[in-house]
Every structure is written in structure tokens, then in C-alpha cells.
C-alpha positions, 0 to 999 in steps of 0.5 A, a space after each residue: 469199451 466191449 473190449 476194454 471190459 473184456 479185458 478187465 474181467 480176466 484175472 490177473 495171473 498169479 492174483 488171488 481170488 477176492 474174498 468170499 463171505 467170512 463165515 464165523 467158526 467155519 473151521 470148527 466142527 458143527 456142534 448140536 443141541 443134542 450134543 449141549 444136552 449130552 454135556 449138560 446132563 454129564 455136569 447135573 449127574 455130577 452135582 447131584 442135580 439129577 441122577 442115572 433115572 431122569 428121563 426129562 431134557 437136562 435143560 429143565 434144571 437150568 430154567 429160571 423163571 422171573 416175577 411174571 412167570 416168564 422162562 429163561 432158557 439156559 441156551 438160545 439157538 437160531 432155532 428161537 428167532 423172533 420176527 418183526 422187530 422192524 428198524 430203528 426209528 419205525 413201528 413198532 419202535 423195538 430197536 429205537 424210536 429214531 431212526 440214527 438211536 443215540 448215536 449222534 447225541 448219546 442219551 440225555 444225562 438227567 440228574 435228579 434233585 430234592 432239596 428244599 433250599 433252592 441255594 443249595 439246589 442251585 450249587 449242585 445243578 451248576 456243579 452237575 452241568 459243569 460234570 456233565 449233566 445235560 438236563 435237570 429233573 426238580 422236585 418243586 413245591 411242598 416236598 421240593 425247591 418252594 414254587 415261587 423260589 424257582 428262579 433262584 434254583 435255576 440262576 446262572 442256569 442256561 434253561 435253553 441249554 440244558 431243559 427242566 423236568 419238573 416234578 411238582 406233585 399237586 403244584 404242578 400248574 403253579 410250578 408250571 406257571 413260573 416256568 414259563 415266567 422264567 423263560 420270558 424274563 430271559 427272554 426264550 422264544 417259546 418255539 425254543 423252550 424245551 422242558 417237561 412239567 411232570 404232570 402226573 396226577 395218576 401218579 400222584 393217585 398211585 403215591 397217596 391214596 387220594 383221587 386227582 382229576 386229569 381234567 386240570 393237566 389236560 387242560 394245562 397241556 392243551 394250552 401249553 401246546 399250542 405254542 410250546 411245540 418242544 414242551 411235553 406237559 404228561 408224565 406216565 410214571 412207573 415207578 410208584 408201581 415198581 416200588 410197591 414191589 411189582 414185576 417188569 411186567 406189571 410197572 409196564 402194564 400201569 405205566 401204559 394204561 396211564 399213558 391211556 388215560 392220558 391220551 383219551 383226557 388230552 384229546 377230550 381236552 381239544 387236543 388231536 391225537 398226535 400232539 396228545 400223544 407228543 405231550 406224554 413222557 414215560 418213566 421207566 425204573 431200570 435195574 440191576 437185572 441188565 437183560 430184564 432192563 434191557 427187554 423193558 424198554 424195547 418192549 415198553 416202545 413196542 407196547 405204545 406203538 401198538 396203543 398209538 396206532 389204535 388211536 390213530 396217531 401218525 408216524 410223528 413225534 407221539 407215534 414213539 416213546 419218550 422214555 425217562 430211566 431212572 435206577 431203581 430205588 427199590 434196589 438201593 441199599 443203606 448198608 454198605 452202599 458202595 455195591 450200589 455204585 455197581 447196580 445202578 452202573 448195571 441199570 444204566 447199562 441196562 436202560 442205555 442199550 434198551 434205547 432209553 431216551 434220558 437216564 437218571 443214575 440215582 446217587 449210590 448214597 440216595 437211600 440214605 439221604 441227601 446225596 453229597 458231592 463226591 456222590 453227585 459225581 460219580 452219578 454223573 461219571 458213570 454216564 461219563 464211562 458208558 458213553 464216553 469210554 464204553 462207546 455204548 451209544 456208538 450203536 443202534 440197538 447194540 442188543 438187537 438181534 440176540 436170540 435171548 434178548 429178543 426173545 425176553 422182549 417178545 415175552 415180556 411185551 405179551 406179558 405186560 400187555 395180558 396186565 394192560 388188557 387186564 386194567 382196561 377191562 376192569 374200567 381202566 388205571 383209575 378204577 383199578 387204583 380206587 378199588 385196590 385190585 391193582 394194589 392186590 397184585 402187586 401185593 402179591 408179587 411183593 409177597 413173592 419177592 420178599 420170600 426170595 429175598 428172605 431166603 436169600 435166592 435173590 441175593 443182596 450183595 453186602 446186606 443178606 451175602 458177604 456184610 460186613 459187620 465193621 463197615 463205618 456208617 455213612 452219614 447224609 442230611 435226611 431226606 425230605 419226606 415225600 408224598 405217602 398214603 397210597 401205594 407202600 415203598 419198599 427196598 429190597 434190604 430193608 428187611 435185612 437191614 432192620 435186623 442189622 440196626 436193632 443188632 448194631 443198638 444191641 449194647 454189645 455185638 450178639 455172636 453165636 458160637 460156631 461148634 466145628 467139628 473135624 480138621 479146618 477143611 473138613 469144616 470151612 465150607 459151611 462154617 463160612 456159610 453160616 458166618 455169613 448167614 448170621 452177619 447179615 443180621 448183624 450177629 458175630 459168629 466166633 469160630 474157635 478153628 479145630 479145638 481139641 475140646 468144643 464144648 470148652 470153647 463153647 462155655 468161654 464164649 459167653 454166648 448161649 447158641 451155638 451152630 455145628 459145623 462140619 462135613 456129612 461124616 462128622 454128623 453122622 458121627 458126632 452131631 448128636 453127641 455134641 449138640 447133646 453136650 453142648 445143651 448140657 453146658 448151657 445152650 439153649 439153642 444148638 442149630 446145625 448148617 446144613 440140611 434137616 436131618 434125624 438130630 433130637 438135640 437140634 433145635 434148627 438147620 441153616 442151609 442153602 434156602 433156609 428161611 434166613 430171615 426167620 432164622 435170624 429174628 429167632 436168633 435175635 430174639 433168643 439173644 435178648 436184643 431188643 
């Protein structure tokens, strides 16, 4: 055998040597961070951005800061890893609260439904399961299917198969009890029942204002638990806190302090910790912000984690997050609501590379109304994409290991965790929300958020950029009215999409009248700036091309605004001389698309930043729509 290894352990002539370890751009010289800065600067004094003096790092004016402060960085090095991530399926649960992720099953295709008329609930659900939905998420009682019309939603529904999230609000034990009814006429052990009954009174505190005791859901999951080791009884939703207008940090930071209070209710109720912590499921909004999202769910696994091992929970089925995404809502808009098809594909993304247990593609119709078939459909065949084509579940963790990603992570978790410590201090979710401390800071991010939108530095795609002003409205049933009182519910396009119906009630289509001033493309730039800026309020401008005579123009075209257009030249030359004439011949507002400058006769300036929302309002109201 010694000679025979001997023998085998001397090369072959002429054989090549085996491979070495493949080293990625080993051919390409090794490139500095110095040598990025020295690109970056050359591109900012180009712009404008910075000039020959600046003696700061380059990269600063690159930096964008999120709604909780935290600073993305243009560029992420080795320099910037991130230690203790851990491995799929063990604490702290960043990179997976399984150990195989998604891989063998995908994640779970839930799909919501809100109708009052259990038929028609009934014919979407079995559409849906046949399109491949996997489980069912059911508003049931006052604003949903009625509590005891449940067994008709669910007929021919194969419940074993495909499990119930209920969302019940304060009928959650009744819509609970029936159920558990339907389960027994079909005669499904309860060792195999799988579903979720959605209570949530800390939510439903948050959605209207009015206390709701845990003491009832505790005691509804202590019994549940006892023989329905596949029910969960608790959700912890984020969203009310998400829709208010909250940071990612903060919607992380409620929705774990209710999970807190969950925990101590459950275990008060005779529960011990680990099956108190199995009967909590967490709600998650994802957006469109496909990093943020991602770094929202690694770091909301990382957060319980941390809460679990404190209590005492074992390496089982509470000690990781079960986590429900649904696409945000608040990101939704009525108006051309087609680009909501590409948010809430970006949001699934999002949700499915952080680790999401089940997801929920909200219909691109949903903030109009009821949705329909054709959107039921694409809701479900953008998981069908992810999954099946995109192969986007074949990996665990897919994001694990990106300097940024892990970074934002990292980041986002100290963050959220500052605002959980914050609640608890001030005598925990409860306290914060009968006090409206909690409610004061999300007002206060909402506020911040709403300037970024009304200045259109958060752009909204075919509402405050690119609208379209001969879009055809689409139509669906209304809604059914859900609980109010507590936390406001707002949409991003709201504000915008305010100004677009009072403009579209106009009994004619307001237009102000673009003054360009030189050759088509001395001009084209920022007339086509300020047309878009006046379509998003549903304003027309009229652009007359390179007229010999503007002001000629101007009265034939039976508006009384009118903006300038032109290049920096042509308003050092000409801007005070127009605008005064064209006052003369009737204006009663000149504006100008650019920035503020030294011009008596102009009455406002359009530019990138300008307060778009106010501008607009303004125009409106000078145009005399009501």
C-alpha cells in the first residue's frame, strides 16, 4: 500500500497542476478607496456639487439619510464587515429563522381578502388557491365575511391544505370559535389544524383609540394551545404604526414591544415561555425601498431573538420570528395605479430576500377599492415570478454577506431597539399609546415625510413625477370601511392626488401657460420640468414651441399664469422684460422655472426642491378651481 501511495502521489508528465483557489479580478489592478475619491471628486467639481476649495471627503455629498437618521454610505468596502450575523436557523436568526430558509417550500403565498359577502369571498379564495395562493388571510366580523357566514367563505376550501389567518378585530374569540367549528364538521384532528386567529388587541388599540384588555386573547391562546400545537393565537402588527407614517425603525420598535406585552399576558395566563412565545406571529410592511426591506426583516429576527433569549425561551418553535409581510399600503396609489404592480413587486422582493415567512402582494387596485380578477391575478403571479422564474427562494439568505446589507442591518437593529427601550421605559406599548407619546413621534416622521414628498425628493412615480393627465380612471366596488379613531392612515399620493380630483372637478382643465424664451433647446429642459410639475396637479401647461412673439401667445391662451422658460442667458436677458409685459397683457402671476433670483415682476420660481405642493395649491387657487 506504501508503495502503491507513493506511486500515485507523483505527477503525471505533462499533467497540468490542479487548480488553486479562483480569485475574483486577480488579473485587474488593485484599486484604492483613495483612487474612488479622487473619481468621485472629479465628477461633484464637474456638477457643480463642489468646487476647487472643498476640503472635506467627496464622499459626504453622496451620503442619503433614512427617516431614522441612519446614513447610507455611497460605497461599502471589506473595511465596513459586520460580525456575528450567525447561520441560518440559530440565534440571532439574522440569516433565517430555519435552518434549510425557504429553499425546500418557497415562502407562503397569502392572499388577503375583505369582503362582506362570503359568495363572493368564497369565489375569489378558490380562483386564488387554483392561481397559486397557499394560505388565506380573512377579514371576519363587523368590517369583513359576518362571524357566523364563515363556513360558506371556506366551502370546498380544503382548510388542512391551505391555513386561515384570521383578522377578526373585536370578534376575534367568536371567529375563532367558529373556526375551530369548521374544523370539527370536517373532521381535522387538532394536532393537524394549522391556522392563525389574528388576535391582536394592541393593534386594534392602535387602529381606534379605544383600550382593549390582552387578558381575553391570552386566555383564548392558553386554551388553544393546549391541544392545537399548529395554531398560533397572537399577531403583533406593524402596520398601524407604518401606516401613521412611522420609520422602519419605529413600525420595528412597536411591533416588538407588542410582541412584549404579548409575552408577559401569555405567560401570566399559564402559559410557559416557549409556547407564549410559539403563539406570536409578527406583521411586517415591506416597501418598495428593496434594501430598507430587506434590512427590516433580518433585523426584526435579530430583535426578537434577543427579547426571547431574556425570557428564557429555548432554541424551539418561539425562539424565531414568524413573520407575516404585506406590501405597504401607505405606498399605494389611486392614480395611475399601474406602477403600483412595480412597488409592490419590489416590496416582495424585498420581504422574500430578507427571510419573510409569508408574504401578502396587496392588488395594485387595493387603494382604489375592492380588487378585481385580473388584479387578484397578478398579485398572486408576482409571487409566481419571484419564485418560480427568479428562483429567488433557491438561496438562503441571498443577501447575507453584502457590506451594505449587513451593514443596514446592523444599523437599522440598534436603532429599532433605541425605540423599543424607549416604549418600555415609558411603561411599555400600552402606556405609550394611552398617552399619545408614540402617536407624537410618528407625527413627527410623518411631518418629515410629508415635506419630502411635497417637495417631490421622495418622488412618487405617475402622481407627483411623470402623471399623466388623460389617464382613464379605473373603477372598483368601495371598500368596506374598516376601524378608525386611533392612529391616522395615511398614503403617500394622497396630498397630491387631492389636488388632481379638485382639478379633474374643474369644469374645464386649469393650464398655465409656458413663456419659452429662445430656440426649443435653449428651453426644453426646464419647460419639461415645470410641465410635469404643474400636471401632478392636475394642471395643463401649453407650450407654444419658439414663438416669434410670446406675449401674443400668452393672450390667445385664455389662461392668466404664466411660467418662463429658458436657460440661464436668456433670463439674465430677457426675464425682466417679459414678465413685466406679460403682467401688462393680463397675468396675474408670472412665475419662473428656476432658481430665486433678483426679478421684480416674478411672482414665484419652480425648481428642483421647491415646495411643489404649495406651488400648486397656489396655482389652483388663482385659477379659481374650487
Amino acid at each position: 500500500m506504501t508503495e502503491v501511495a507513493e506511486t500515485e502521489s507523483v505527477p503525471t508528465p505533462g499533467e497540468p497542476d490542479a487548480p488553486g483557489e479562483l480569485e475574483l479580478a486577480a488579473e485587474f489592478p488593485e484599486a484604492s478607496r483613495e483612487q474612488w475619491r479622487e473619481l468621485v471628486a472629479g465628477v461633484l467639481r464637474k456638477s457643480g456639487a463642489i468646487d476647487e476649495s472643498f476640503d472635506g471627503l467627496p464622499e459626504s455629498k453622496l451620503v442619503t439619510r433614512t427617516y431614522d437618521g441612519l446614513e447610507i454610505q455611497p460605497l461599502y468596502t471589506a473595511e465596513d464587515t459586520v460580525e456575528g450575523t450567525g447561520f441560518p436557523g440559530l440565534p440571532p436568526f439574522v440569516r433565517s429563522a430555519r435552518p434549510e430558509g425557504a429553499v425546500t417550500t418557497g415562502w407562503d403565498v397569502r392572499a388577503r381578502y375583505a369582503r362582506r359577502d362570503a359568495k363572493a369571498t368564497n369565489a375569489a379564495i378558490l380562483a386564488d388557491l387554483e392561481g397559486g395562493v397557499s394560505s388565506i388571510w380573512l377579514r371576519a366580523g363587523v368590517t369583513g365575511v359576518p362571524v357566523a357566514d364563515l363556513g360558506d367563505a371556506l366551502n370546498e376550501v380544503y382548510v388542512d391544505l391551505a391555513p386561515v389567518t384570521l383578522d377578526a378585530g373585536e370578534e376575534y374569540e367568536a371567529a375563532a370559535n367558529e373556526l375551530f367549528t369548521i374544523f370539527a364538521e370536517r373532521e381535522i384532528p387538532a394536532s393537524a389544524v394549522t391556522a392563525t386567529l389574528g388576535a391582536d388587541p394592541i393593534g386594534l388599540t392602535a387602529r381606534t383609540g379605544t383600550a382593549h384588555p390582552l387578558a381575553a386573547a391570552a386566555e383564548l391562546a392558553a386554551r388553544v394551545a393546549t391541544g392545537h400545537p399548529k395554531v398560533r393565537t397572537i399577531v403583533a402588527d406593524g402596520l398601524p404604526f407604518h401606516e401613521a407614517g412611522g420609520s422602519d425603525a419605529q413600525e420595528l420598535g412597536a411591533a416588538i414591544a407588542a410582541g412584549v406585552a404579548y409575552l408577559r399576558a401569555l405567560t401570566e395566563a399559564g402559559l410557559d415561555v416557549d409556547t407564549a412565545a410559539g403563539q406570536i406571529e409578527f406583521r411586517l410592511a415591506a416597501t418598495a425601498d428593496q434594501f430598507l426591506t430587506i434590512a427590516k426583516f433580518r433585523a426584526a429576527r435579530r430583535l426578537w431573538a434577543r427579547v426571547t433569549e431574556v425570557a428564557g425561551v429555548s432554541a424551539g418553535r418561539g425562539a424565531g420570528m414568524r413573520q407575516h409581510a404585506v406590501t405597504s399600503p401607505a405606498m399605494l396609489t389611486q392614480r395611475d395605479p399601474w406602477v403600483n404592480m412595480l412597488r409592490t413587486t419590489l416590496a416582495c422582493f424585498g420581504a422574500g430576500v430578507g427571510g419573510a415567512d409569508a408574504i401578502t402582494v396587496l392588488p395594485f387596485d387595493a387603494a382604489i377599492g375592492q380588487p378585481d380578477a385580473f388584479s387578484a391575478r397578478i398579485a398572486r403571479n408576482t409571487h409566481a415570478v419571484l419564485l418560480e422564474e427568479s428562483k429567488l427562494a433557491g438561496v438562503i439568505d441571498p443577501a447575507g454577506g453584502s457590506w451594505y446589507v449587513e451593514n443596514l442591518t446592523d444599523e437599522l437593529a440598534k436603532a429599532a431597539w433605541r425605540e423599543f427601550t424607549a416604549i418600555e421605559a415609558a411603561g411599555g406599548i400600552e402606556a405609550e399609546l394611552a398617552s399619545g407619546a408614540l402617536a407624537g413621534r410618528l407625527a413627527e416622521t410623518w411631518e418629515k415625510r410629508s415635506k419630502r414628498i411635497g417637495t417631490r425628493r421622495d418622488p412618487i412615480t405617475g402622481v407627483s413625477e411623470f402623471p399623466n393627465l388623460t389617464e382613464k380612471a379605473v373603477v372598483r366596488d368601495a371598500m368596506d370601511d374598516v376601524a378608525g379613531g386611533g392612529l391616522p392612515r395615511y398614503r403617500y399620493a394622497e396630498a397630491f392626488e387631492a389636488l388632481r380630483d379638485r382639478a379633474d372637478a374643474h369644469p374645464s382643465r386649469p393650464r398655465v401657460f409656458l413663456a419659452t424664451l429662445g430656440p426649443v433647446a435653449a428651453h426644453t429642459a426646464r419647460a419639461s420640468f415645470a410641465a410635469n410639475l404643474f400636471q401632478a396637479g392636475g394642471i395643463e401647461a401649453v407650450n407654444p414651441g419658439a414663438p416669434d412673439d410670446v406675449v401674443a401667445e400668452f393672450r390667445a391662451s385664455g389662461t392668466k399664469i404664466a411660467c418662463i422658460c429658458g436657460s440661464n442667458t436668456s433670463y439674465a436677458e430677457e426675464a425682466d422684460s417679459v414678465a413685466k409685459a406679460l403682467k401688462e397683457a393680463g397675468a396675474t402671476s408670472v412665475l419662473l422655472a428656476g432658481k430665486p433670483g433678483d426679478h421684480p415682476d416674478v411672482t414665484g420660481y419652480l425648481f428642483t426642491g421647491c415646495d411643489a405642493l404649495e406651488i400648486l395649491t397656489g396655482t389652483l387657487n388663482e385659477l379659481g378651481v374650487q
